[in-house]
C-alpha positions as CSV (number, residue, x, y, z in Angstrom):
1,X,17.8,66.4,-28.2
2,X,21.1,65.6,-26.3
3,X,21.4,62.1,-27.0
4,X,19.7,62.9,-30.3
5,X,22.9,65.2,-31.3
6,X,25.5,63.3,-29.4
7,X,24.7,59.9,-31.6
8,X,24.3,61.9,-35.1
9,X,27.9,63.2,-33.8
10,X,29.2,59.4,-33.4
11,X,29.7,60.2,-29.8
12,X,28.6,56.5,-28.1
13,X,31.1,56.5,-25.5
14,X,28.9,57.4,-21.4
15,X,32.1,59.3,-20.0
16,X,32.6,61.2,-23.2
17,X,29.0,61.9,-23.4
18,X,29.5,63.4,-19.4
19,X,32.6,65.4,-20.2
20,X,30.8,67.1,-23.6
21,X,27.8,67.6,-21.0
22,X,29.8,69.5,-18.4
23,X,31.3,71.5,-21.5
24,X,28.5,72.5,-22.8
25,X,26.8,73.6,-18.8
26,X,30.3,75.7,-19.3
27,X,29.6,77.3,-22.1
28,X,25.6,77.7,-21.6
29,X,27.4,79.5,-17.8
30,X,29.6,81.7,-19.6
31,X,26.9,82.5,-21.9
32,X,23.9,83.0,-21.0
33,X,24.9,83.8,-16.7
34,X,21.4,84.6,-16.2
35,X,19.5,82.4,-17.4
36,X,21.9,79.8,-16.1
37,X,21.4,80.9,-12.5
38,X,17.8,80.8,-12.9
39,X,18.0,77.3,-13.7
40,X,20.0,76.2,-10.6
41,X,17.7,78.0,-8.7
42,X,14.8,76.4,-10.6
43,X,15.9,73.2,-10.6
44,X,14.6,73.5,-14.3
45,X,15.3,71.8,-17.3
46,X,18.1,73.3,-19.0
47,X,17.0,71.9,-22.4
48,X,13.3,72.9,-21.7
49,X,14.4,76.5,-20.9
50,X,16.2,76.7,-24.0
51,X,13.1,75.2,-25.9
52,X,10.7,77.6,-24.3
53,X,12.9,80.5,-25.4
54,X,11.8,80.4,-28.5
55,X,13.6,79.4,-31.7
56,X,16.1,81.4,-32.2
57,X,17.4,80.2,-28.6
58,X,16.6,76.5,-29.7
59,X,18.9,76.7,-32.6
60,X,21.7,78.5,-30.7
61,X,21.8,75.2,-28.3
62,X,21.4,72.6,-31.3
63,X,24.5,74.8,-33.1
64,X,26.5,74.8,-29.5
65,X,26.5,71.5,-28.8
66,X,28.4,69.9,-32.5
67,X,30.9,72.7,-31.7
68,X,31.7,71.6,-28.1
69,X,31.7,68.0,-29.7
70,X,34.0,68.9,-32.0
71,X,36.4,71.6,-30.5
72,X,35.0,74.2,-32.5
73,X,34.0,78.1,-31.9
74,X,30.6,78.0,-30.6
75,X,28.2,79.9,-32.5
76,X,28.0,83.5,-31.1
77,X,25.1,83.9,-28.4
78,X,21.4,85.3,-29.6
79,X,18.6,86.7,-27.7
80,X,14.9,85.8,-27.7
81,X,13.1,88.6,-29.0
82,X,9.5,89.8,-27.3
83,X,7.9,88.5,-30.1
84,X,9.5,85.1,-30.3
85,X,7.3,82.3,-30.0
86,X,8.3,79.2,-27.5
87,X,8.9,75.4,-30.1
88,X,5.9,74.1,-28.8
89,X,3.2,77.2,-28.4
């Protein structure tokens, strides 16, 4: 989904894609502090955990990512509801 986004974006460039990378760990740290903790601890996929969150977490991370691209507000943070439904399940 990363790469997928970055392209669509016209980012090409492997040090730009880096730097938007580390901007969007930023963000997803300032966001979500939680959930990013768990990860580190986890060693877990950041994109998985987002996916697994269900969708309204999914489309929070495929809206964040075109605004770090693009200097832009980020869209404002959501949270998975008990009833939400992981992408795949």
């Amino acid at each position: 989904m990363f790469l997928k986004i970055l392209h669509q974006e016209g980012v090409h460039d492997t040090a730009e894609m880096e730097r938007i990378r580390l901007r969007l760990v930023a963000l997803v740290a300032r966001t979500y502090p939680h959930g990013f903790l768990k990860h580190l601890e986890e060693s877990s996929c950041m994109g998985c955990a987002f996916e697994e969150s269900g969708p309204t977490c999914w489309a929070w991370v495929t809206e964040a990512l075109p605004a770090v691209i693009h200097g832009r507000e980020p869209p404002p943070s959501v949270y998975k509801a008990w009833t939400d439904k992981s992408i795949g399940g």
